[in-house]
N, C-alpha and C positions, 0 to 999 in steps of 0.2 A: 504493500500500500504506500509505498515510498512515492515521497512526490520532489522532480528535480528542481533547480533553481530556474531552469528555462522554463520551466513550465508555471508557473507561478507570473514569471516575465511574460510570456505568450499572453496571460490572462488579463495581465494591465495594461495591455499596449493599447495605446490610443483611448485608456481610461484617465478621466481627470481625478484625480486625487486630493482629496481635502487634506488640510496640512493636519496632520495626525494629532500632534500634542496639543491645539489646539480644539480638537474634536471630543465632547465628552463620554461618547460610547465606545469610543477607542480606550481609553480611562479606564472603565466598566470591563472592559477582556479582562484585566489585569485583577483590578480592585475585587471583581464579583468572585474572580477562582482561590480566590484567599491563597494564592502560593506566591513563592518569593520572584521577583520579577526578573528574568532573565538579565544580566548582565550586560548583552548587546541591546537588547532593549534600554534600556536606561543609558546606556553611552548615544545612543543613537537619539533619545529623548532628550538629553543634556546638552548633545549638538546640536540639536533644530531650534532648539530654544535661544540658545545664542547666536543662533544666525538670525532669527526672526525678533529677536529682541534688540541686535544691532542694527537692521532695518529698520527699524522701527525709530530707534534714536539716531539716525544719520537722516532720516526722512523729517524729522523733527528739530535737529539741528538746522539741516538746507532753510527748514521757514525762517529760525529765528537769523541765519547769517542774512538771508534775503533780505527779513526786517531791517537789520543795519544796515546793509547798505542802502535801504532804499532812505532812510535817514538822514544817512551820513552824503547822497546826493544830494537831499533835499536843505541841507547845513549848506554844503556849498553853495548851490544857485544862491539863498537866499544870502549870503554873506557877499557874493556878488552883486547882487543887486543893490544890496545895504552900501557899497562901494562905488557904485558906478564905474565900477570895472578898473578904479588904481586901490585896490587894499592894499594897509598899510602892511609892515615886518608881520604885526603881529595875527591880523587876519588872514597874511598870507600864510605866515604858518601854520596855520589852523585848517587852514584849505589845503596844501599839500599833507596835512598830516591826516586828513580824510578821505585824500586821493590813495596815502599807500596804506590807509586802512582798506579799501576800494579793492583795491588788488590783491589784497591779503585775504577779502571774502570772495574773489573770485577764483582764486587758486585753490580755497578749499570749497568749493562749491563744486568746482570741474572734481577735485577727488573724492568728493563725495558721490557727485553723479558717475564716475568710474565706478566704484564700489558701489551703488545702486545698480547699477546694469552688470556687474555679474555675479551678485548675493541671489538672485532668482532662478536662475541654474545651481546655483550651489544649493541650495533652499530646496531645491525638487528632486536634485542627488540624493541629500540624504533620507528627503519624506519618502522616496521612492523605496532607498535601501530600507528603514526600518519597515513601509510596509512589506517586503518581501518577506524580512523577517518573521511578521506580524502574521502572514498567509502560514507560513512555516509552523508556529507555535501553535495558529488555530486549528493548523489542517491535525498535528499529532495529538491536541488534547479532542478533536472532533473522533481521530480513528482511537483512542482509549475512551472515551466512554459509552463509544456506540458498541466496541466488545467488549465494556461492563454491560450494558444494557441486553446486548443478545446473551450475557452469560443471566443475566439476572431475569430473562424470558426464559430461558430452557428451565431455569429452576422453579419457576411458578408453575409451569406446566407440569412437570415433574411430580412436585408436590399435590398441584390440582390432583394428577393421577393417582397420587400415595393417599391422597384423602376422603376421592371418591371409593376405594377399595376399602378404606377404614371403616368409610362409614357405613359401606354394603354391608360388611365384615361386624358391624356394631349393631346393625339391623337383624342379621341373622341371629347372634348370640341373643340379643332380646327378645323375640320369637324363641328361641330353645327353650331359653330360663322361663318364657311366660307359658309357652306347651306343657312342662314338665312342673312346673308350680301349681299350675292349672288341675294337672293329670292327678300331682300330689295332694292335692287340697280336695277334688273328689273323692279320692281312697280315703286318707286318713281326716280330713276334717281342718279347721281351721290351728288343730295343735300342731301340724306337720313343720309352721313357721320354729316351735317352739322345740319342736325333735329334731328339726335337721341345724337348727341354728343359722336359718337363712338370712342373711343381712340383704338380702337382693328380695326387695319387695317389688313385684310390678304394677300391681295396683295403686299402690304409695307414690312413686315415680313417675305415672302416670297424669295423677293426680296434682302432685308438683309440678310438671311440666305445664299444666293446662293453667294453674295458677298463675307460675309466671306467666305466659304468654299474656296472661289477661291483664292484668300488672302494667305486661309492657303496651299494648295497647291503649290501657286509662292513661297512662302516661303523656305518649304519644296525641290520643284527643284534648287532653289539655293543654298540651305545648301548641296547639292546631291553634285552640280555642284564645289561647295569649296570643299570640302572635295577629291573631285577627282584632283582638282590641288593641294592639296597638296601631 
């Protein structure tokens, strides 16, 4: 029942993948089988995490460099115009010092958008590899419990079989004892109980049976009888 790695590949191809550690019923494989969670598992959870968590703060960083500079533009014109175009030493330095601020957010904005454009292949590398994984771990806990489950059918069966013959086999012995009780108690009389030292009464037992049942029955109509008031 071995299943290859191509084969698992073969089944994802051209499937979109939600990013896994992000997904709650991917969570739920893990949490609900109460065992210890695979090793590659967890290296592979630990990796997408920081990939998708370093996207996320390079994506967040680009707005706030954006915000300055669009700022530190917006400083300049207006200090230009505040001028009329001769600022003095000191607004001049002010204005080039927010030119090579300018540049200092454009040079990390390009390495950020470098590292933005190819975190999303690396990001689907690994969701890919851990689901592979993932197919792996579900597909051997899916073949161990389905041959628990068919060992746990033969044995019900099994036992149905050993219970219906029990209880053929409990029918019978009940009919002997009650023929020969019967047969006994016309011969000798109601003392036969008290010469043979019979503890197997079938009248008695009988009688008990029919009890409970009715027991269980009253019971039953009342619990009917509640449930419809409320």
């Amino acid at each position: 029942m071995a299943r290859s790695e191509n084969t698992f590949k073969e089944a994802l191809a051209g499937k979109r993948i939600p990013l896994l550690t992000l997904d709650n019923k991917w969570h739920q494989l893990f949490t609900q089988a109460q065992t210890e969670i695979p090793i590659e598992v967890r290296r592979g959870e630990e990796r997408l995490n920081e990939l998708i968590k370093k996207q996320g703060k390079l994506n967040t960083d680009t707005k706030e460099i954006r915000k300055l500079k669009k700022r530190l533009m917006t400083e300049i014109m207006e200090l230009a115009d505040s001028t009329g175009g001769n600022p003095d030493a000191a607004t001049e330095k002010k204005m080039e010092d927010n030119r090579r601020l300018i540049n200092e957010c454009n040079e990390k904005m390009e390495d950020y958008a470098r590292e933005l454009r190819l975190l999303p292949d690396e990001i689907d590398q690994i969701n890919h590899k851990l689901m592979l994984v993932t197919m792996d771990i579900c597909y051997q806990r899916i073949a161990e419990h389905t041959k628990e489950i068919d060992g746990i059918d033969k044995w019900v069966k099994e036992i149905r079989v050993e219970i219906k013959k029990k209880l053929i086999r409990k029918d019978e012995n009940e009919k002997a004892v009650f023929d020969l009780y019967s047969y006994m108690h016309d011969i000798f009389g109601a003392e036969v109980i008290e010469i043979f030292d019979l503890k197997y009464n079938p009248e008695e037992r009988r009688k008990a049976r029919a009890e409970k049942a009715a027991r269980k029955r009253e019971a039953s109509a009342q619990k009917g009888i509640g449930m419809k008031k409320v």
